[in-house]
C-alpha positions in Angstrom: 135.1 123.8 38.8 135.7 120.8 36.6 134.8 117.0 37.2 137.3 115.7 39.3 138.9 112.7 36.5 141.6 111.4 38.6 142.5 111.1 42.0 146.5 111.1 43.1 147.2 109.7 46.8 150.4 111.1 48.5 151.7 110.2 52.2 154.7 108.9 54.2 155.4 105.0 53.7 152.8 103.7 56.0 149.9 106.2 55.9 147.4 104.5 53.8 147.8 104.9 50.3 147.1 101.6 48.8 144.0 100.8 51.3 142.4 104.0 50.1 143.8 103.9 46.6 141.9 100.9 46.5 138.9 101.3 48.4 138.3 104.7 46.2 139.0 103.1 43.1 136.0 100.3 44.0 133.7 102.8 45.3 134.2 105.4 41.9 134.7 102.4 39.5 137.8 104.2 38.8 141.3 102.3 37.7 143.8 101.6 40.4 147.4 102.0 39.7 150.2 101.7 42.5 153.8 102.3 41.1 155.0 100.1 43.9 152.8 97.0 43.2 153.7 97.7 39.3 157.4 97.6 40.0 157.6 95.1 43.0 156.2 93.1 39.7 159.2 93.8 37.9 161.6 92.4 40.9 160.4 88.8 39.4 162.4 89.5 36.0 166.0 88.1 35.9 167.3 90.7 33.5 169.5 94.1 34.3 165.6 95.9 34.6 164.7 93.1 37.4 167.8 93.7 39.6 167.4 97.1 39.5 164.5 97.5 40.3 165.0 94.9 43.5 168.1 96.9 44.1 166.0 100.1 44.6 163.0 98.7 46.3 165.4 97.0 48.7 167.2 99.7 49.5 164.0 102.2 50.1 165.0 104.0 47.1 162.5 105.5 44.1 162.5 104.4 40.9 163.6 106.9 38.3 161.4 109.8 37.1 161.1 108.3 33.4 159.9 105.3 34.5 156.6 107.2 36.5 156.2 109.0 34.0 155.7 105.6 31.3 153.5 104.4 33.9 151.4 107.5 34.1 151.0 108.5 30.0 150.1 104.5 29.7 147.5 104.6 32.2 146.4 107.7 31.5 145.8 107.2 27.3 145.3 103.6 28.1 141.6 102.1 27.3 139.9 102.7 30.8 141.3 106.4 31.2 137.9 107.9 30.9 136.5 106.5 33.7 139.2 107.9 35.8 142.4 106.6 37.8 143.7 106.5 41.2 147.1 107.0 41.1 149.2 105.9 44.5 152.9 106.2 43.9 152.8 108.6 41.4 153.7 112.4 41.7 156.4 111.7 44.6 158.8 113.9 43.3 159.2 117.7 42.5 159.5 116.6 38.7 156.2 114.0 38.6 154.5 116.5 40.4 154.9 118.8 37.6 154.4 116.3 35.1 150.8 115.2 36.4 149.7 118.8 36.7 150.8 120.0 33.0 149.3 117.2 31.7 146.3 117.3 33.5 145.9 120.9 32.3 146.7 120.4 28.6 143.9 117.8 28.5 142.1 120.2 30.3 141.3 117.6 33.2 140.6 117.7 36.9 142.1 116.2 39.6 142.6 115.8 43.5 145.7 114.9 45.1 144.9 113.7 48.8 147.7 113.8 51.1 147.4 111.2 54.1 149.3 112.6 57.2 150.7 110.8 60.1 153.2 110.8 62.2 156.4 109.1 62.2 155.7 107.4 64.9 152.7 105.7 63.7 154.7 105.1 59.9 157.1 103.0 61.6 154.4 101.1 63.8 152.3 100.8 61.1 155.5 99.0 58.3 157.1 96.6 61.3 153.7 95.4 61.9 152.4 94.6 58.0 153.7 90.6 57.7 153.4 91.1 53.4 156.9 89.7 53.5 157.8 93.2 51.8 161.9 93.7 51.5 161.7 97.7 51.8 159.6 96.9 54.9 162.2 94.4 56.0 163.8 96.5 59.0 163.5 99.4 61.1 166.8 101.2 59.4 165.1 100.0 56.0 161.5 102.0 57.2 163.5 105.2 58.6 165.1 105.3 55.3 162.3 105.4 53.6 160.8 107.7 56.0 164.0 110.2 55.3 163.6 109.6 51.2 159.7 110.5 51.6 161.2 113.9 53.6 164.2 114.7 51.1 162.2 113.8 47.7 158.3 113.7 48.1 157.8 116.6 50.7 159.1 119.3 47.8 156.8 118.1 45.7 153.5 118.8 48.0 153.9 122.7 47.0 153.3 122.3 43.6 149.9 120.5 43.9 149.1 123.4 46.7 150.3 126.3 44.0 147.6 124.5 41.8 144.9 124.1 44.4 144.3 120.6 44.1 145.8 119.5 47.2 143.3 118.3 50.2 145.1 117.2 53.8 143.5 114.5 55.5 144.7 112.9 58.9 145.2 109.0 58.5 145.8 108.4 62.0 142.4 107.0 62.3 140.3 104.3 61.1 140.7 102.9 57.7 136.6 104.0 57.4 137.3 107.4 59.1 139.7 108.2 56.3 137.5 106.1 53.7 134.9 108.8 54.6 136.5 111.8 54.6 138.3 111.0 51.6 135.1 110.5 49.6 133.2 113.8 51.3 135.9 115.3 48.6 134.7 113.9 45.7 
């Protein structure tokens, strides 16, 4: 079994990713990366790349496939890749999925992708109650958009990291240090 390099964190908008993402990252000394705190960055630029990207946050929307994959190569060849990344926001899509697995394998490089579950129910309780002043957060037609885009375009991409047997479910309809825990019995 080889030495588990990076960490990927998958879920439904709501379920946790960027409190663990970070929490893990602290704990493993391990790089944080989160593609939405990355490109809610690049909403602040007042060129045709800015209003894009607000134009896709706003609307729920993910960034194009190109774009992850930038982030992910310059993160993972960047200076502090061999201590390890947690990715959250990467690998939401059939395409990334495959991306993050071949090149995982070519370097020869393992990896854990932990996907938080939780209900709808709970995703929607969860994003009207965060006050981060958040536009794809904005409204409950804004969340259940989201919700629908995580079914359509991040679901099909769950069976790839199974086929590869990195894939580890963990329920996140608990305490942020119940799911802390669990998460870390992985490593």
């Amino acid at each position: 079994m080889r030495v588990i390099r990076n960490v990927l964190f998958l879920g439904k908008p709501g379920s946790g990713k960027g409190t663990q993402g970070i929490r893990l990252a602290q704990a493993t000394h391990r790089s944080h990366v989160s593609s939405g705190e990355y490109f809610r960055t690049l909403t602040a630029r007042t060129d045709d790349i800015g209003e894009r990207v607000r134009d896709v946050l706003k609307s729920g929307g993910l960034v194009l496939d190109p774009f992850m994959t930038y982030l992910l190569m310059g993160q993972l060849m960047g200076p502090d890749s061999a201590r390890g990344t947690v990715f959250d926001g990467f690998g939401r899509t059939p395409p990334q999925a495959k991306e993050f697995n071949s090149v995982h394998e070519w370097f020869g490089w393992g990896y854990l992708v932990v996907l938080l579950e939780l209900p709808d129910e709970v995703a929607r309780s969860r994003l009207l109650g965060r006050n981060a002043g958040r536009e794809d957060d904005g409204s409950l037609e804004q969340i259940d958009r989201r919700l629908r885009i995580y079914e359509e375009l991040t679901a099909p991409a769950i069976p790839i990291f199974e086929a590869a047997g990195t894939l580890r479910r963990i329920d996140s309809n608990r305490s942020i240090e119940a799911v802390d825990a669990d998460i870390r019995a992985l490593l």
